[in-house]
C-alpha positions, 0 to 999 in steps of 0.5 A: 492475495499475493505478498509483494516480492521480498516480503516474507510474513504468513498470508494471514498477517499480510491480509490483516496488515493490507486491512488496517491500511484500507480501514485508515484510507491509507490503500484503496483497492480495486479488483480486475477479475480476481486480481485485488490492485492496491494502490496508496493514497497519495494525494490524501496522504500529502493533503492530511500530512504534508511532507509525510511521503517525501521522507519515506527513502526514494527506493521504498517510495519507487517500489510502491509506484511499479505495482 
């Protein structure tokens, strides 16, 4: 798995990190070849915690959305 940019951690802290968002249904993941997408649960995210996202700061919430 590739970090995203700007992210300097070991690739074993970052795979550890993407898990534990996946187990608490915060990610969802997809595979296309051998490529893993990973994508944010918004709609259940807002659902279960409104108001959550929307306080994440506008250039965070855009880099999360190109990917």
């Amino acid at each position: 798995m590739c970090s995203p940019e700007g992210i300097t951690v070991p690739r074993s802290t970052l795979s550890n990190h993407w898990r534990i968002l996946r187990e608490a249904d915060i990610t969802s993941t997809r595979t296309s070849g051998k490529t893993r997408l990973v994508s944010l649960r918004r709609a259940e995210l807002e659902a279960r915690f409104p108001h959550l996202l929307s306080a994440v700061p506008a250039e965070v919430t855009q880099s999360s959305t190109d990917s």
